[in-house]
N, C-alpha and C positions, 0 to 999 in steps of 0.2 A: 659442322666441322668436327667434334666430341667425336661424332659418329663414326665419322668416313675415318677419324683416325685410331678409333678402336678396332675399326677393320685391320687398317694398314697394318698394326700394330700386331695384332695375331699371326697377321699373315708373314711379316718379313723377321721375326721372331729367330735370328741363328742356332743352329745346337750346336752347343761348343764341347768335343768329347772329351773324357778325362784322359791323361796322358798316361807313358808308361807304366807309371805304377798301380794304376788297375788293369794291365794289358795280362799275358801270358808272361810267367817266369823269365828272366833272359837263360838264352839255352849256355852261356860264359857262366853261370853263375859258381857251378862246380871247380872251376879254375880257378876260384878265389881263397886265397888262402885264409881269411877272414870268417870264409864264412864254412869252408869246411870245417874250421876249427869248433866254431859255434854251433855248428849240424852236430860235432861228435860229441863235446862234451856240455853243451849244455842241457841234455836228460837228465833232470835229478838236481837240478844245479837251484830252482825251484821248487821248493818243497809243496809237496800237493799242487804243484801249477803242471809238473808234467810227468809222463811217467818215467818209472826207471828201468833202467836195465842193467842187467849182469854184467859182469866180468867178461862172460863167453859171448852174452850179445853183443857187447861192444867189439869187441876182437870181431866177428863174424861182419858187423860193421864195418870196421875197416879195411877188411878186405874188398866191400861194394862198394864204397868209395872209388877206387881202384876202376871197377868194372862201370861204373856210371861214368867216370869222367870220357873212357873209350865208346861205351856204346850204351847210352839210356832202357833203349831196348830191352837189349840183354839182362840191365840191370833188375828191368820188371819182372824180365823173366824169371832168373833168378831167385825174385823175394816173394814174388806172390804165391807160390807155392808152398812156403815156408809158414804163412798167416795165417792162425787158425783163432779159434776161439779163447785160447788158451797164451796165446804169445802176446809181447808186449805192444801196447796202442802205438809204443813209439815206432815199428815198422809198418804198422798201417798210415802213420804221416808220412813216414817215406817213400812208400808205395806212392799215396796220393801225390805229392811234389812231384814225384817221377810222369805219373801220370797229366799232373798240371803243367809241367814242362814239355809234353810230345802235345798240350792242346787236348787231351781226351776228359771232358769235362766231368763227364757222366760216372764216369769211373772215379776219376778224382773226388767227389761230390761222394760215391761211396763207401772209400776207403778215411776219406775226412769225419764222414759218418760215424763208419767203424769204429776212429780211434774215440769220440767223445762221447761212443755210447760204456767203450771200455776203462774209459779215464774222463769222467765228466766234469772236469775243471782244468782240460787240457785246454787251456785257454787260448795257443797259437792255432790249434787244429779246428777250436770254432774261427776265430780268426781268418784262417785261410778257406776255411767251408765258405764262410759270408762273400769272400772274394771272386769263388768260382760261382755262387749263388748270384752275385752282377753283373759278370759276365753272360750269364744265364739269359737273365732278363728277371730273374725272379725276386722282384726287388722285397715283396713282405717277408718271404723267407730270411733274403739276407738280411733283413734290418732285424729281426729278433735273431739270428746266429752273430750277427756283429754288435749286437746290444749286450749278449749273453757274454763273450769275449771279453767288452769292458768291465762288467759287472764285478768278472774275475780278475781286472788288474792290467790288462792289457791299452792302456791307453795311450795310443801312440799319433799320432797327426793321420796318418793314411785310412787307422779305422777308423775314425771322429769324420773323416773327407768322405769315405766310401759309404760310411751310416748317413752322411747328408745328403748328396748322391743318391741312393734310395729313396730317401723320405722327397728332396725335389722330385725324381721321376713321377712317385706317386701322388704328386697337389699338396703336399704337407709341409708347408712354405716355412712354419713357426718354429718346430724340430728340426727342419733343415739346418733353417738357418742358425740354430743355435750349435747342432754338430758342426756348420762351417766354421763357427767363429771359436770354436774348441781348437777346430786342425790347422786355422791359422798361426793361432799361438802358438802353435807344438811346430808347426811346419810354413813358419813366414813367407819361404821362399817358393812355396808352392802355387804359380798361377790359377792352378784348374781350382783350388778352395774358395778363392778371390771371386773366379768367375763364376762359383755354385753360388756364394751368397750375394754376386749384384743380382743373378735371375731373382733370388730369393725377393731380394729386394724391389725390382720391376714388376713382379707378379703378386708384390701384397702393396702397390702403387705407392714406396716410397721411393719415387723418382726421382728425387736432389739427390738423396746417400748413394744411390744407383749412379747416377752419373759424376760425384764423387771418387768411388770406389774404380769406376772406368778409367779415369783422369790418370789415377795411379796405373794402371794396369798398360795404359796407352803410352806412361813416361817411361815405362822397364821393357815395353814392348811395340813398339809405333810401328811398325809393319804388319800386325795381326791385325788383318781384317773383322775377321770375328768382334772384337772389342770396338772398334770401330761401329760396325752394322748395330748390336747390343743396345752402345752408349745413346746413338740414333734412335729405336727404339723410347731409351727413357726420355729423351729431350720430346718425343710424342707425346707420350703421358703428361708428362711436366709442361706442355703447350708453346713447344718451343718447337715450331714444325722448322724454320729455317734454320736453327741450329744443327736440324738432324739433316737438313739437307747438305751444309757445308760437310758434317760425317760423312753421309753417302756420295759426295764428289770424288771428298779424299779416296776411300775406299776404291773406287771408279777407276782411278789414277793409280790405284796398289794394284790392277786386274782382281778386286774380288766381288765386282758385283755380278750379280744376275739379272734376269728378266725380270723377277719380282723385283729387287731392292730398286733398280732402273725405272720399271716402273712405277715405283716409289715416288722416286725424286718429280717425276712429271706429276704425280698426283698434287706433291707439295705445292709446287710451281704453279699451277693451274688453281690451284685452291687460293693461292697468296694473289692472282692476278696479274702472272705474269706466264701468258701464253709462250713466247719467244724461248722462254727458258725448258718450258715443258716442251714444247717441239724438240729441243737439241736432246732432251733425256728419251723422247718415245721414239726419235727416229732411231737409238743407237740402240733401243728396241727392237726395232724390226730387224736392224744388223743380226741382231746376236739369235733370234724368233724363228722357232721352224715350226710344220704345221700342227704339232698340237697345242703351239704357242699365240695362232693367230686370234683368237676370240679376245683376247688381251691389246691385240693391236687394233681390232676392229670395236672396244671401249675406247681405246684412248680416241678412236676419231668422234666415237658419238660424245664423248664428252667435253673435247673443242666444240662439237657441234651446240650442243645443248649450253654450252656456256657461251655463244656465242662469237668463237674464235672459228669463223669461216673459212679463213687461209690455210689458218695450220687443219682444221679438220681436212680439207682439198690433200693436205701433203703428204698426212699419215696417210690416208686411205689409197689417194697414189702411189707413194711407197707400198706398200701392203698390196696393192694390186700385183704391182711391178715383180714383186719376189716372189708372189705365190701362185703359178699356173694352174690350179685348181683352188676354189675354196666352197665349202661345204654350204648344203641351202641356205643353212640358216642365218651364218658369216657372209653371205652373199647378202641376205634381203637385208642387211641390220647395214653392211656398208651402202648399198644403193640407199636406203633412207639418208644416211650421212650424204652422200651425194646430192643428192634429189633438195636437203636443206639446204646445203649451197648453192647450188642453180639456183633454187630461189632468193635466195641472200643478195647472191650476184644481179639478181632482175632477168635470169633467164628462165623466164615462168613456162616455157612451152616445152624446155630440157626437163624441168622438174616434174611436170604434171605426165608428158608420155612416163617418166623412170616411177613416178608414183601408183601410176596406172598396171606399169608391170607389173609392182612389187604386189598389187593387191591381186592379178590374175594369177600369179603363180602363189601366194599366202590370202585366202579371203579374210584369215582372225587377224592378217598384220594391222593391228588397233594401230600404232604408231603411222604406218601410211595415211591408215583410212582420215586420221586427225588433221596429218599434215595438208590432205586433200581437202580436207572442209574447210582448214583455216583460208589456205587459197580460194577457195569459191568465195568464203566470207570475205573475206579480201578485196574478193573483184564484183560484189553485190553481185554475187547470187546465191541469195538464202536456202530458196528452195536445197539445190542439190546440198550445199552445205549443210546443212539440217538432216538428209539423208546421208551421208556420212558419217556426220557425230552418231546421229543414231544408230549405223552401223555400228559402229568405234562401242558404244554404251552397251550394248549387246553382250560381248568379250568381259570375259570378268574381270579378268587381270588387267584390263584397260577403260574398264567402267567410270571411276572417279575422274581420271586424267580426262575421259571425254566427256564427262559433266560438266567438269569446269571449265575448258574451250569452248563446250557448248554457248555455256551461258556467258562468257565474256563478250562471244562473236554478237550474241545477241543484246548485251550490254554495249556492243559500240554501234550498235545499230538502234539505241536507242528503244530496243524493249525490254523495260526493267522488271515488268510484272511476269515477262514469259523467262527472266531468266531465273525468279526465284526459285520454282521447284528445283530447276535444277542443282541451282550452289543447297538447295534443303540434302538434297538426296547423295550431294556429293559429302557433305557435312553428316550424315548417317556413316556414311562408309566410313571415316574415318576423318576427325577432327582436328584442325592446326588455328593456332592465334590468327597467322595472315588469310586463312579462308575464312573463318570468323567478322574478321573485320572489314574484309571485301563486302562478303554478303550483309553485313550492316551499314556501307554503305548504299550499295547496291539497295535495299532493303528501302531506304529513307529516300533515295531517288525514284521508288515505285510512289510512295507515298507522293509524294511533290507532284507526281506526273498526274495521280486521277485528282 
């Protein structure tokens, strides 16, 4: 179980994105009277944190003011011609903002550059460098440009979010999580830091804080899926599969699930012993399943099959037939095997044996036929051919073990103990478990008894 739900666990894993305030400038921002205010006179307002400007620069300033609010464009045009080596860092910030507001990253990235190569304790202009460096995708860069930032003073909830952010994207769960719990304090109200540090928390498996810190996030917000799908995730970890499936209902019932998390829920289902419930989750699989979806559909049947849920295997693969007028060789011979179990399940051994026979004309390595074909002969005493099937089946690498040990069971209810030893030996080379172990010591001490 551990197993299958560390799978499920990677796999159904949501990415929940940071919200506006790591987006692109809003293009309103210039209309604000707040913060024009603070674009024109806070240069110089911090000593050594930014550069200053003149008398003539500010005037020259306020006239682009003016021309940014009517046309961005225009304004870059204007100023970048004006930037040289000699002019103040504080219009290569403006430059870049200009630049980070039309989305021109690259740009922005080198006039942000510019200014902290000319002013190197312009703290907002690492600041904003680290912002357009996330957007990027470059998260090492940005975590030493928005490390550099704090160091200078700027420690405000958004960098502490965006430096945790980095370090999560890159596996560096410990730093994350500590920048998270920084930009908490500074910024309570902020969902997405919440949500950086339960990942933080699921991914260094403390599972109860993780679905704690959900709990919260689900009473400010019960209609985000996301937190929802997440909190499911840790109740896996934390071995609470039925709790994450009451999650993934809900979720279901908000429209946010998918084929995965859907698939999910029937994994749970089927795992907990309770086929009925799995059927109603894999059929609204196949609803939603189109064809690079089908190999997904044609597990969940081998897996009724294999756990021996015969009905529902018959309904997924009938569904799945039903909606897809082609399917590919391979989703073909893996559902006729599902078939072919059931006919026999059912007692219609003459359905299963011709659909078994096909499967191996058209696949001779189909190991999984070939088994199912021996079991039947063993079944209906006759060793011979049965025996030549496993042996077939043992041939195949990747189905070598699995027909070792059918081999030697078949042979085991037939009463030869001594011929099934090599077998359970060889299958026990391949690769060893407690219950193979303990079979072949029985198995073993029944050879004994017999000469």
């Amino acid at each position: 179980m551990k197993k299958i739900l560390s799978i499920l666990i990677g796999a159904s894993l949501a990415t929940v994105s940071l919200n506006a305030q790591s987006r692109n400038l809003p293009t309103d921002m210039w209309n604000d009277p707040s913060f024009v205010k603070e674009f024109l006179g806070s240069y110089g307002f911090l000593a050594g944190a930014e550069p200053t400007l003149s008398e003539e620069e500010k005037e020259g300033l306020r006239a682009l003011v003016d021309l940014i609010k009517v046309s961005p464009k225009a304004a870059i045009q204007q100023l970048e011609p004006q930037i040289d080596s000699s002019s103040s860092a504080a219009f290569d910030f403006i430059l870049a903002n200009l630049y980070f507001q039309e989305a021109n990253l690259s740009k922005a990235e080198q006039y942000y550059t510019s200014a902290t190569i000319k002013h190197p304790d312009f703290r907002r202009a690492y600041k904003n460098l680290g912002l357009v460096q996330v957007q990027q995708g470059n998260f090492p860069k940005a975590i030493k440009t928005i490390s550099k930032s704090i160091e200078l003073g700027e420690s405000d909830g958004r960098s502490y979010g965006l430096l945790g952010y980095g370090y999560l994207t890159l596996e560096r769960y410990y730093p994350a999580e500590t920048a998270y719990r920084e930009a908490i304090l500074m910024q309570p109200d902020v969902a997405d830091w919440k949500v950086g540090l339960a990942r933080c928390l699921l991914e260094t498996e403390r599972y109860a804080d993780a679905i704690a810190l959900f709990d919260t996030l689900i009473k400010d917000d019960p209609n985000n899926t996301d937190y929802w799908i997440l909190q499911s995730n840790a109740y896996l970890g934390n071995e609470q599969p039925l709790r994450a499936a009451e999650n993934i209902e809900i979720t279901h019932r908000l429209g946010g699930t998918d084929l995965t998390t859907i698939s999910l829920l029937g994994d749970i289902y089927i795992n907990h012993d309770s086929p009925d419930l799995a059927l109603i989750a894999y059929l609204e699989a196949v609803k939603i399943a189109d064809n690079k979806d089908i190999k997904s559909l044609v597990r969940a049947a081998d897996l009724f099959a294999r756990t021996g849920n015969y009905e529902q295997a018959a309904s997924i693969a009938a569904d799945t037939r039903a909606k897809f007028n082609e399917i590919e060789k391979e989703n073909d011979l893996k559902l006729l095997t599902v078939e072919a179990k059931v006919a026999r399940a059912q007692g219609d051994d003459d359905a299963a044996v011709a659909t078994l026979n096909k499967i191996v004309e058209r696949d001779a390595l189909n190991g999984e036929a070939l088994i199912e074909l021996a079991n039947y002969y063993a079944e209906n005493e006759d060793m011979p051919k049965a025996i030549n099937r496993f042996e077939q089946a043992q041939k195949i690498e990747s189905y070598e073990r699995q027909a070792l040990v059918a081999h030697a069971q078949a042979r085991v209810r037939n009463g030869e103990y001594k011929a099934a030893m090599p077998l359970l030996r060889r299958a026990l080379s391949i690769e060893s478990d407690n219950n193979l172990e303990e079979y072949t010591q029985r198995v073993e001490r029944a050879a004994k008894n017999q000469s």
